[in-house]
N, C-alpha and C positions, 0 to 999 in steps of 0.2 A: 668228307667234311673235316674240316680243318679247327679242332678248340683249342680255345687261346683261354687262360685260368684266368683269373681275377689278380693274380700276384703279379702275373706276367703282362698283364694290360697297365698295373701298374708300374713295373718295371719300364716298360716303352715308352708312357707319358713322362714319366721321370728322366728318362734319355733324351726325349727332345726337349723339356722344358730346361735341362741342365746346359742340351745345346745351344738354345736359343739363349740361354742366360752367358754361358760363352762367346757368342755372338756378340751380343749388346756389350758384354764387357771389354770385347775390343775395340767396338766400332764408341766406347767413350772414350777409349784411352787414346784413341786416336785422334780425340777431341783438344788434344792440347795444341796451341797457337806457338809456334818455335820464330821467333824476334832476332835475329843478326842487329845488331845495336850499335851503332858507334859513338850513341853518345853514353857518360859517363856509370856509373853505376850506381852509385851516388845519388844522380838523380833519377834515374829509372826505378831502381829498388822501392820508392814508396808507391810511384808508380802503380809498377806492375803489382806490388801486392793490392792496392786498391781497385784495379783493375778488374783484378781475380775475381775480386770478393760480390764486386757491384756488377759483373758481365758473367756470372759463374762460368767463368771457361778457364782451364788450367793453363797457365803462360812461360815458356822454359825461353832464356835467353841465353845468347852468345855475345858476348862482348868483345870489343875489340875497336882497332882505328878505323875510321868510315873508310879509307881508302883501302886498306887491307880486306877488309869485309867485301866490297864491292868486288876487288878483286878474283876473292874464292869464290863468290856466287858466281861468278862467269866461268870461271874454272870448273865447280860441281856442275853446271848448268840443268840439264833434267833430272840429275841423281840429287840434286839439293834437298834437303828435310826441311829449309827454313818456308814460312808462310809469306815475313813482312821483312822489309826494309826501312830500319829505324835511322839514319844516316844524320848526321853533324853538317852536311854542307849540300847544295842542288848539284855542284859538282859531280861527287859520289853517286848519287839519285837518279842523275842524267847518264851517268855512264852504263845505268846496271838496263835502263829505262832505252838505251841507246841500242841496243844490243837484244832488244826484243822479248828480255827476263820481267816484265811487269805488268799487270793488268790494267784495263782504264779505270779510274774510280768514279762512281756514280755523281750526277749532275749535284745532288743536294747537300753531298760534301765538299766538292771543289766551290759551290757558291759561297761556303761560308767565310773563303777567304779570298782576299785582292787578290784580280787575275795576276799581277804581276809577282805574287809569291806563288805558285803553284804552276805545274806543265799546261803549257798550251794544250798537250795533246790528252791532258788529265790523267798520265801517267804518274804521279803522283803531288800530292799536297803539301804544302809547308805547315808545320803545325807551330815555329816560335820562331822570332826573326831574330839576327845577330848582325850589328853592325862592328865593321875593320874600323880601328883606332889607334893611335901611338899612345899608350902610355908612357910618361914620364916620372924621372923620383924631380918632386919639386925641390929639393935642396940641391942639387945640379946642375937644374935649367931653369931659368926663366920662364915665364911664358911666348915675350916678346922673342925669344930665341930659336922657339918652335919651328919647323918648316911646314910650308905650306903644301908641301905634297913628299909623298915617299921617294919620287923620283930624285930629291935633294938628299937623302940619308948618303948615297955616297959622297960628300962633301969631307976631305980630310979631318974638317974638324969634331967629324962625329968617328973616328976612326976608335975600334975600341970598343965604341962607348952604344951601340945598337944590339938588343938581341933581336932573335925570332927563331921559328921551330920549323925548317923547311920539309920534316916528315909528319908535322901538322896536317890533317885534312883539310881545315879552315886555309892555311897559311896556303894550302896548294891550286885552291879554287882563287887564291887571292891572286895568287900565281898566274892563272888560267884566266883570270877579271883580265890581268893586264896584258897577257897575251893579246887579248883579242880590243884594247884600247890602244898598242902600243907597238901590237906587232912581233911576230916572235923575235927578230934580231934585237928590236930596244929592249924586247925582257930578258934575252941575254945577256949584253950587255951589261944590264942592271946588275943581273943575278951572280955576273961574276966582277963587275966591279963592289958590291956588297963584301962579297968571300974576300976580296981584294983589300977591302977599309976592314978585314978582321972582324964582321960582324958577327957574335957570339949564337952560337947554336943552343936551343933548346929539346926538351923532350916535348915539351907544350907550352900552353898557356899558362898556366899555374905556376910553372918553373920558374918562367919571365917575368912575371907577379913579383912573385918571390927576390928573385936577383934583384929589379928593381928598389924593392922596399931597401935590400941589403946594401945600397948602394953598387950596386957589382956593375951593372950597367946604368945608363941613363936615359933611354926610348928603349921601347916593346914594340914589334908590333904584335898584337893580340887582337883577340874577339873584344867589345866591350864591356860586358857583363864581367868579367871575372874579379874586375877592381874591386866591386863592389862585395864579393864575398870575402875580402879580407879588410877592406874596412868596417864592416859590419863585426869585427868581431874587436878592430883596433881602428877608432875614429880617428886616430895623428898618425895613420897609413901615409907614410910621405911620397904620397905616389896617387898623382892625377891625371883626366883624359883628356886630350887633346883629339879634334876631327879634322882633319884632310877636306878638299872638297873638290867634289867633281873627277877622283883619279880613283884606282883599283885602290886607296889603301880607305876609301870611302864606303867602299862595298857592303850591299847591305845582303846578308844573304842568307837561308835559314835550315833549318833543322827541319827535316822531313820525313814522311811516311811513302814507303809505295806498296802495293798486295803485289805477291812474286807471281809468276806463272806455274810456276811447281806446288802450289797451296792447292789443297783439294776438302777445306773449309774457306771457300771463301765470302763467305757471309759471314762466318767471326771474324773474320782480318778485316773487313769493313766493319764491323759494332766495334773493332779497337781503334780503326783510324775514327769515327765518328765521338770514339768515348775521347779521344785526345785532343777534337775540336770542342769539347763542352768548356760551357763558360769555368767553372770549376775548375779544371786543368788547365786552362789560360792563367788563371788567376793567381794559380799557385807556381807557373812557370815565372810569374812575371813578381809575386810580390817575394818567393824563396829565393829564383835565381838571376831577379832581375834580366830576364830576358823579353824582347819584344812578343806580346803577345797579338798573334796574327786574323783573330775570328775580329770581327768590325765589333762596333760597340765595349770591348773590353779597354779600361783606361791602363796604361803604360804605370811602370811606377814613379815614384816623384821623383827621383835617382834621373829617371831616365830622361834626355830630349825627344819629344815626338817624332817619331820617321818621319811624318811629311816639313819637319824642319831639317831635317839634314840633308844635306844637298850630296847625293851619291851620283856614281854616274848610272845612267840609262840605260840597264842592261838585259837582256833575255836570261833569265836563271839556267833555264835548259839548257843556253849556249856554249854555259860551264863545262862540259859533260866528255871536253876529250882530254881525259884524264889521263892518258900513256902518252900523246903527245906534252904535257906540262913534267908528268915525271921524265920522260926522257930530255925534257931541256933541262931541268933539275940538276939530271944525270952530267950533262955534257958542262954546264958550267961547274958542277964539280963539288957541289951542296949536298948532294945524297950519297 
């Protein structure tokens, strides 16, 4: 017969209850949600800390440009730690989605937003829309002077006087819009008679903003919303939008979410895409950063024209998604 002491019986519930508690304590820390981001930090940061607070799940980000990010997740592929993909454009979204890196998202989340912002194949969702624009400094140009499509910017008399950001994610789906309106030889063409009229390079959109107001240039092209964060702080901003219609420089196209295939919470990566379609988040996408917000029923802000007034062209967002084809004409016209 075998005695076991009273000290020693507690010694062994002690060792398992310490194990189990070792246990649990991994399997929480392993509870944290890891976000690849391409959109800003700025705006994410109140975000995710709201996030945290109101979904208690711990949320670690990576920032960075939507198309660089897309790229690494393809490149890490099964060894990836991230969960979501937080992306700046369908482009990016499509390509990671293309490539068999994303899970489908449930019927109740893709419903809350227009089929034509979100995948067909519900690979992932748009959660705020962004329409392509020319900004302008109005002490430069007229309005009457405007061109009616981007296809006109290489016009001699804008030589100089054009910026944009061709390592832009936005700027590269825009890229990608017109490929597939235009054809890849007329986006070549384009893209190297641009470089050709001295079109000025940026880092982004904000840059462009910026040179604008300073006079540096005199058309942008950018996302829409950004005007508006620097008039908000200086109302005799001399720099207004102007819309295109009906060509890739019309494009309307949005900032999305997809759950990755390497997430093994994926019930939290869905309560954070659902936490980013709440009216709430809409609200504050749309009244802080003037972006289009995409769930139906939320009103636009007064800043903004309705999407269903702007006349964009008619495009598959998914269709965006061949992203090495756009950077390799990039490459060859000689912009990257």
């Amino acid at each position: 017969m075998v005695l076991i002491r009273v000290g020693q019986i507690s010694f062994i519930i002690a060792a398992v209850l310490l194990s189990w508690g070792v246990e649990i304590a991994a399997q929480t820390a392993s509870k944290t949600l890891t976000i690849y981001s391409g959109r800003e930090e700025k705006i994410m940061r109140p975000l995710i800390e709201k996030a945290q607070k109101d979904l208690g799940i711990p949320i670690e980000v990576r920032y960075g440009d939507s198309t660089e990010l897309a790229i690494a997740l393809l490149e890490e592929g099964k060894n990836s730690r991230a969960d979501l993909f937080y992306a700046q454009d369908a482009g990016s979204l499509g390509a990671v989605a293309k490539e068999g890196r994303t899970l489908a998202l449930p019927g109740q989340l893709l419903n809350k937003v227009e089929q034509q912002f979100r995948s067909p194949a519900g690979q992932w969702v748009g959660i705020s829309g962004r329409a392509r624009v020319i900004d302008y400094n109005t002490k430069l140009v007229k309005a009457s002077e405007l061109p009616t499509s981007v296809m006109q910017l290489t016009d001699p008399k804008w030589r100089g006087k054009v910026g944009w950001a061709p390592t832009n994610g936005s700027f590269q789906s825009f890229v990608t819009a017109m490929r597939l309106i235009q054809g890849d030889q007329k986006t070549l063409e384009w893209l190297k008679a641009m470089k050709g009229n001295d079109a000025k390079a940026y880092s982004g959109n904000s840059a462009i903003v910026e040179a604008l107001g300073r006079g540096e240039i005199a058309l942008g092209l950018v996302n829409n919303y950004y005007l508006y964060r620097f008039t908000k702080n200086d109302p005799n901003f001399p720099v207004a939008i102007h819309h295109t219609r009906g060509d890739a420089g019309s494009l309307i196209n949005v900032a999305g979410l997809a759950v990755l295939n390497t997430t093994d919470q994926k019930s939290d990566a869905e309560k954070f895409v659902a936490y980013m379609l709440n009216p709430e988040v809409q609200k504050y996408l749309t009244q802080e950063f003037y972006e289009y917000p995409l769930v139906k029923g939320i009103a636009v802000s007064q800043k903004q024209i309705p999407l269903e007034q702007l006349q964009s062209p008619k495009l598959d967002l998914s269709k965006l998604s061949d992203l090495k084809g756009t950077l390799s004409l990039l490459q060859e016209a000689g912009v990257l």
